[in-house]
N, C-alpha and C positions, 0 to 999 in steps of 0.2 A: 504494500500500500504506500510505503513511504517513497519507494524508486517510482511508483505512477506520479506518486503526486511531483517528484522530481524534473520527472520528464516532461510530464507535461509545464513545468514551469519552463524548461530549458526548450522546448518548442517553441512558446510564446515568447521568450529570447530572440532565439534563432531567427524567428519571422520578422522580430519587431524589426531588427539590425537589417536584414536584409531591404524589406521594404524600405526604411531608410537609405538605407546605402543606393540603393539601384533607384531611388525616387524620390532622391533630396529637395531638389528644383521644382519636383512637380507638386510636393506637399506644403499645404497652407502651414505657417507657423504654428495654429493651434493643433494640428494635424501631429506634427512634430515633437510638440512637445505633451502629447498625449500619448504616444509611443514612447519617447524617451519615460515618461513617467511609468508605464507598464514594462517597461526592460528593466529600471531601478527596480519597482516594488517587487521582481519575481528575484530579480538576481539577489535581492535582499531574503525574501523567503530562503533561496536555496541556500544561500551561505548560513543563515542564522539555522535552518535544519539538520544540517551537515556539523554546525558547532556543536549541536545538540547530542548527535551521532557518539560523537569525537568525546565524549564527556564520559561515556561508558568504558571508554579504551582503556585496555592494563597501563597500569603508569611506566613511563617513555614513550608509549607509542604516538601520542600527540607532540610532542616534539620529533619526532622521527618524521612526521607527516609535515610538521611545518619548515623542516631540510629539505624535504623534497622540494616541497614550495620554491622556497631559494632558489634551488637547484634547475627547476622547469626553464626550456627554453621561453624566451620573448622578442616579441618583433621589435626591433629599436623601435623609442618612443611609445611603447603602449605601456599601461598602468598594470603592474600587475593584480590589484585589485583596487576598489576602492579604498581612498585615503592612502595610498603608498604613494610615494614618490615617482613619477618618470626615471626610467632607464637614463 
């Protein structure tokens, strides 16, 4: 139940970004920033679900998971999550 409700957050991502991306020009501001407002609110659910997760893990394992983090490739200049710093 909790990987549905995941997925389907990370589709309505997926969509939002895309429609953006391939139809920045063609969308009214309010358009815009009503997608952008629905990619925050999911991306916010899935991180705060996932911290949630992460809270049962044998002790080390949440810091093992947030090395990996560090470690994940990133395209110059993108965020690795919110509130981090630019590359």
């Amino acid at each position: 139940m909790v990987a549905h409700g995941l997925l389907t957050s990370m589709a309505v991502v997926h969509a939002g970004v895309v429609t953006v991306w391939e139809h920045w020009t063609d969308l009214p501001p309010e358009k815009r920033d009503y997608l952008f407002e629905r990619i925050l609110a999911h991306t916010t659910f899935v991180a705060e679900t996932l911290k949630d997760l992460t809270r049962g893990l044998p002790e080390g394992m949440a810091g093992e998971l947030d090395a990996m983090h560090q470690r994940r490739p990133q395209r110059p200049g993108v965020m690795r999550s919110l509130g981090d710093a630019p590359d």
